[in-house]
N, C-alpha and C positions, 0 to 999 in steps of 0.2 A: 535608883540606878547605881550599880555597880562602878565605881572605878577599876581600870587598869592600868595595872604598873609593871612596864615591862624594863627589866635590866639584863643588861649586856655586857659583856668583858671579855676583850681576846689578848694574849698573847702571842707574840711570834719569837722566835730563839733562832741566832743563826748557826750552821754546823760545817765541820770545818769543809773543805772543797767547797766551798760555794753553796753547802746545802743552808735547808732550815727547816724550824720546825718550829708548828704552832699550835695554841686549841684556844677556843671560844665555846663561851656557855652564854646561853641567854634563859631570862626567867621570864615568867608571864605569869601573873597573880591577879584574882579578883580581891579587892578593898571595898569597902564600905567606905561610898565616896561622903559620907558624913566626917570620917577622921578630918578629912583637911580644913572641915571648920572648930571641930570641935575640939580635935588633940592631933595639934599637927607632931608633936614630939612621937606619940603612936606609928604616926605615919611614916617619919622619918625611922623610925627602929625597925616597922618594917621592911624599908627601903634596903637599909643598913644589911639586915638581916641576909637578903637576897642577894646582894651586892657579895658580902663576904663568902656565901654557898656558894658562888658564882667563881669567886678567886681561889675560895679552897679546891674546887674540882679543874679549875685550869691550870694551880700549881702539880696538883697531882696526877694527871694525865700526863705534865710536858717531865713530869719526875720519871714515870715509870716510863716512858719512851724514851731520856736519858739512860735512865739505866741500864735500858739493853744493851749486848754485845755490839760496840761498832765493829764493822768491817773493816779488813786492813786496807788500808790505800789500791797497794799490789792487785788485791784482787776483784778491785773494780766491778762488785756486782751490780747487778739493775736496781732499780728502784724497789722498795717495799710499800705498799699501800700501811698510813696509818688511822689509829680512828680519830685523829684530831684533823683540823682544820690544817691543810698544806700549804706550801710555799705561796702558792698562789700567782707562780708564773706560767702557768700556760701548756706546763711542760705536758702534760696530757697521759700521766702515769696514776690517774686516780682508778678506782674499781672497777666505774664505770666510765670509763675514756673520755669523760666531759671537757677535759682541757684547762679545768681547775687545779690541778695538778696534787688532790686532795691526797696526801702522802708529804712522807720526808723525801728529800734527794739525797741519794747517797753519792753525792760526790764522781760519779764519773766523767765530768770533764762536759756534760751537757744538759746536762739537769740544776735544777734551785741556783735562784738566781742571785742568792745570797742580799737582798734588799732589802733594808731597814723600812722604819716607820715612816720616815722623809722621801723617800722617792716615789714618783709617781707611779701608776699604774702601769702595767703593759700593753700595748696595742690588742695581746692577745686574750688580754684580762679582758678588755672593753668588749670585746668582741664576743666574747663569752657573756659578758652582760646581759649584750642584746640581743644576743639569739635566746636569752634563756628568760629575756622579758618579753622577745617575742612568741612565747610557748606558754604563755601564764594570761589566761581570757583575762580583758578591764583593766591592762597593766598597760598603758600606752607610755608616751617621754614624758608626757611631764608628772604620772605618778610615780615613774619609774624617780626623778627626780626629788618629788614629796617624799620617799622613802629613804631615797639618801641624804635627806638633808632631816630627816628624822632620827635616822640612825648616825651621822656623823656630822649633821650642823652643816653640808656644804653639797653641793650639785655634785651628778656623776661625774662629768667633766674632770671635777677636783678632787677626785682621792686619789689618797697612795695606794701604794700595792698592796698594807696588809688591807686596809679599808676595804680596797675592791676583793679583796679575798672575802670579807665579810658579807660584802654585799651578795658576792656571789652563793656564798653558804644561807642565807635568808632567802633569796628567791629560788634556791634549789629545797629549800624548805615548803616554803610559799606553793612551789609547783606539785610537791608531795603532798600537798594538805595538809601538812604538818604548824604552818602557821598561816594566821587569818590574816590577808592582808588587809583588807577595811579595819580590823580589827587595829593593827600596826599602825594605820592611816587616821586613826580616829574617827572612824566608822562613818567615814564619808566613801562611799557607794560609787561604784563609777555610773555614770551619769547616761 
């Protein structure tokens, strides 16, 4: 039977007016679940391995979205959709108007909500959650739970805002087919 090891890394960066900007990359690799008796150093370099692809392409997303042209203050444009992971307040200026706010905020006076790693979620974060756990068959509260406490060691309840940003980028994953949730769950099947 195959092991899988899935690693995950997000950053979020703050931007000036209030905005921010962030990317997360996750990995998902079959092992040869023999490594972890045989040569767990194997296993760990794996780990390693994935882990560092993982930072190099979140360094360099939130590089080249740096480097573009800021807007001058003065002229107060809208928002830009970007291809990283967004502020994750609610503001509802992603592509597709999901209310993830998947984009930077450029600072107009009501957008990004400029929140670090420490503060809680948004009501509008949560709320987004569950409409978006409600749309995803076999996902009821308490796996919706097993998930976040997979992915961050702690109940929905309890994350910050980037967290719920992530949480939210996985189950909009999850609902795309893009990733397996039994698979994320440890292949416990909903019941």
């Amino acid at each position: 039977m195959p092991l899988r090891l899935n690693i995950g890394l997000s950053k979020k960066l703050g931007l000036p007016d209030y905005g921010s900007l962030g990317a997360s990359c996750n990995v998902d690799i079959e092992l040869d679940a023999a490594l972890l008796q045989t040569d767990p150093e194997a296993f760990q370099r794996h780990a390693r391995n994935a882990y560092d692809a993982c930072r190099r392409a979140v360094q360099e997303e939130l590089a080249r979205h740096q480097a573009a042209p800021a807007a001058t203050p003065a002229t107060n444009p809208p928002a830009t959709t970007a291809s990283v992971g967004g502020n994750g307040n609610g503001n509802g200026h992603s592509g597709n108007g999901n209310g993830n706010g998947n984009g930077h905020a450029s600072g107009n006076g009501t957008n990004g909500s400029g929140r670090g790693n420490g503060h809680p979620a948004s009501e509008k974060q949560m709320t987004y959650v569950r409409q978006l756990a409600g749309h995803i068959k076999g996902l009821g509260v308490r796996r919706l739970d097993a998930l976040a406490n997979k992915m961050f060691c702690k109940p929905v309840a309890s994350l910050t805002s980037l967290e719920a940003s992530g949480l939210i980028d996985a189950l909009k994953g999850i609902k795309a087919g893009e990733i397996d949730l039994d698979a994320v769950l440890g292949g416990t099947p909903t019941p």
